[in-house]
C-alpha positions in Angstrom: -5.7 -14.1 36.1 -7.0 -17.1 37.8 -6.8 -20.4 38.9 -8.8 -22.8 39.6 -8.2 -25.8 41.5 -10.6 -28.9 42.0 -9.0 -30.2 44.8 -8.9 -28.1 47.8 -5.5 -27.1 49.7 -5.2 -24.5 52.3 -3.7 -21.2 50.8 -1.1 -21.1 53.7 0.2 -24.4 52.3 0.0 -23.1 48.2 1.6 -20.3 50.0 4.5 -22.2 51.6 5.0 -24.4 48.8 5.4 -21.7 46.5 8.0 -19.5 48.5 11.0 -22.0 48.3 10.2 -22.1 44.2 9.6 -18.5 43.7 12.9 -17.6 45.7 14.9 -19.7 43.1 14.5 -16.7 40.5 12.6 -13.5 42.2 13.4 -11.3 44.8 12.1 -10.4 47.3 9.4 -12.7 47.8 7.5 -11.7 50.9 4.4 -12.7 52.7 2.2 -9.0 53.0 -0.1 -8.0 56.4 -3.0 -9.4 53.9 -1.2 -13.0 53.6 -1.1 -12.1 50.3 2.8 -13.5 48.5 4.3 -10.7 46.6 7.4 -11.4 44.5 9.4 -9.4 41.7 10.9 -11.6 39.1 14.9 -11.6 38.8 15.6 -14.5 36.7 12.9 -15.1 34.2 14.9 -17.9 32.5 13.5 -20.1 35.0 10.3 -20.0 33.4 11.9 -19.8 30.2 12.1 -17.0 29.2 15.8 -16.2 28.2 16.1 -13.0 26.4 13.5 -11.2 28.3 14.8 -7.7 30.1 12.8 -7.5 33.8 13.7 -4.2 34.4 10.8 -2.4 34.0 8.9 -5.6 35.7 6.8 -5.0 38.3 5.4 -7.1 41.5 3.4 -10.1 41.1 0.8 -11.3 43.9 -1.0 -14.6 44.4 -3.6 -14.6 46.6 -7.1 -16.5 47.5 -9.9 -15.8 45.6 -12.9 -16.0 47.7 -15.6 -15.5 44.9 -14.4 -19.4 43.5 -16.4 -21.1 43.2 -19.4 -18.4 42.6 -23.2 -19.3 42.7 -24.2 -17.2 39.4 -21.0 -19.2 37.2 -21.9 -21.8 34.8 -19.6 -24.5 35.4 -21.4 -27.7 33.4 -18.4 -27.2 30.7 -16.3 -28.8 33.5 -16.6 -32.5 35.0 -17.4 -31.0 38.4 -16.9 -27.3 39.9 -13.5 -25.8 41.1 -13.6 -25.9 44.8 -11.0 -23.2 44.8 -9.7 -20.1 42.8 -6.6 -18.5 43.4 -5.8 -15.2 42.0 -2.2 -14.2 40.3 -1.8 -10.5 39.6 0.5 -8.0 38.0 1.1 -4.5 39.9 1.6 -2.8 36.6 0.3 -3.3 33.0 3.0 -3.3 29.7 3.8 -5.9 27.8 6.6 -7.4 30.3 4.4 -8.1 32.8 1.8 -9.2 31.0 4.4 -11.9 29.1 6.0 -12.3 33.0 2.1 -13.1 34.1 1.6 -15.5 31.4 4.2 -17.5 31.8 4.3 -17.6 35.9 0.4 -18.4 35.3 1.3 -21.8 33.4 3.9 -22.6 36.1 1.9 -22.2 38.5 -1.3 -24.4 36.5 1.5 -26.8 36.4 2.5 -27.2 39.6 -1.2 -27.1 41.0 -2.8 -28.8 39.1 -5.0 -26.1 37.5 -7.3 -24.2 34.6 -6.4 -20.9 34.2 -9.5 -18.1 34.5 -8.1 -15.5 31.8 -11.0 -13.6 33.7 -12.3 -12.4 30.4 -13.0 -12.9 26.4 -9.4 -13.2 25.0 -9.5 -11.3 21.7 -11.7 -9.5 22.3 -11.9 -5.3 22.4 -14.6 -4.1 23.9 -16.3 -1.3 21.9 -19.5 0.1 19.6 -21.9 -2.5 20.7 -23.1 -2.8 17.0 -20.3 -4.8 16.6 -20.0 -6.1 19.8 -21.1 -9.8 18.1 -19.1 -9.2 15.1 -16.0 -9.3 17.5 -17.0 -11.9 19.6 -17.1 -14.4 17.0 -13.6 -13.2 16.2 -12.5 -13.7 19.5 -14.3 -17.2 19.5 -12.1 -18.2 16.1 -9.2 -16.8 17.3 -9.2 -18.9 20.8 -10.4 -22.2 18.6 -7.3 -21.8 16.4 -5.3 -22.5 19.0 -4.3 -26.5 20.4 -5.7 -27.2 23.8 -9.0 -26.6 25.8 -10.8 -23.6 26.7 -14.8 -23.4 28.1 -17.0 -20.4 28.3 -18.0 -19.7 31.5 -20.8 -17.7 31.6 -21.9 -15.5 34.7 -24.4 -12.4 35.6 -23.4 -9.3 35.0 -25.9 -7.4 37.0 -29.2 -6.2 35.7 -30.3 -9.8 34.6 -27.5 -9.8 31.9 -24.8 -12.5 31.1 -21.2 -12.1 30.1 -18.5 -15.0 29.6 -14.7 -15.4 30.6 -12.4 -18.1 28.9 -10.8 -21.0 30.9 -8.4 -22.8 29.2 -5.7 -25.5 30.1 -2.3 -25.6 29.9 -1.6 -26.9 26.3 -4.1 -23.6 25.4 -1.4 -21.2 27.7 1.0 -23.0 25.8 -0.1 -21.9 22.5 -1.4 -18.5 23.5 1.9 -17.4 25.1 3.3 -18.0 21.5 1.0 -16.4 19.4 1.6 -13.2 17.8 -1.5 -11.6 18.7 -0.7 -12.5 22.7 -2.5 -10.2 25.7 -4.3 -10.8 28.4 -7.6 -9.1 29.3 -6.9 -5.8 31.6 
């Protein structure tokens, strides 16, 4: 996942901001050779999430996205360009991380200040290209269902074709964290 911020900050100080915070409930929190933060989540009740079992968690990574903001993204579905992306990474797939993911994404939209890049078309399964429009428009009524804001932002593919990703607010997280039908693009 991503986020994007429209104000820019050095990533050594998102960095040092976030290690006192994530040290409250994950361990170890460590700064890698790459200056990239790893952390493993112990206590997930901190982002509230009170039954959920972390043992089969994995690590989680923040790090600096250098591609934000990118020349071939079309950003007019925002008031002005994000002047910064930040990426925020499982090390393993399952349904725990991707729930562990979700919600560290909105705490960390919160406390930057951020839209969140679900780097992808949430809802939709890729497939038959027959019906490739056919499930688009179901992953367009599914994301529209939902309270909050989301843009498509449209980029090149390669080859002179164009794909979209959804970024959505906070109130949208919100709301998709809850739904029954919740994943996040792999």
């Amino acid at each position: 996942m991503g986020l994007w911020l429209f104000e820019h900050r050095s990533f050594e100080e998102i960095r040092a901001s976030a290690i006192p915070w994530l040290e409250t409930f994950c361990d170890p929190v460590e700064v890698e050779a790459d200056r990239d933060l790893a952390f493993r989540v112990q206590e997930p009740a901190v982002l509230g999430l009170h039954a959920l079992n972390t043992a089969e968690a994995g690590m989680f990574f923040l790090s600096e996205d250098d591609c934000i903001p990118a020349d071939d993204e079309d950003y007019s579905g925002f008031s002005r360009p994000p002047v910064q992306g930040l990426i925020l990474a499982a090390g393993c797939s399952g349904q725990v991380n991707h729930i562990l993911l979700g919600h560290l994404a909105l705490a960390f939209a919160q406390r930057l200040h951020a839209v969140i890049d679900f780097d992808g078309v949430l809802g939709f399964t890729p497939g038959d290209r027959a019906e490739e429009a056919a499930e688009l428009a179901r992953a367009r009524a599914l994301v529209a269902s939902l309270p909050g804001t989301v843009r498509e932002v449209s980029y090149d593919t390669g080859g002179g074709d164009r794909w979209i990703r959804h970024v959505g607010d906070l109130k949208f997280l919100s709301a998709w964290l809850q739904h029954p039908d919740f994943r996040l693009v792999k």
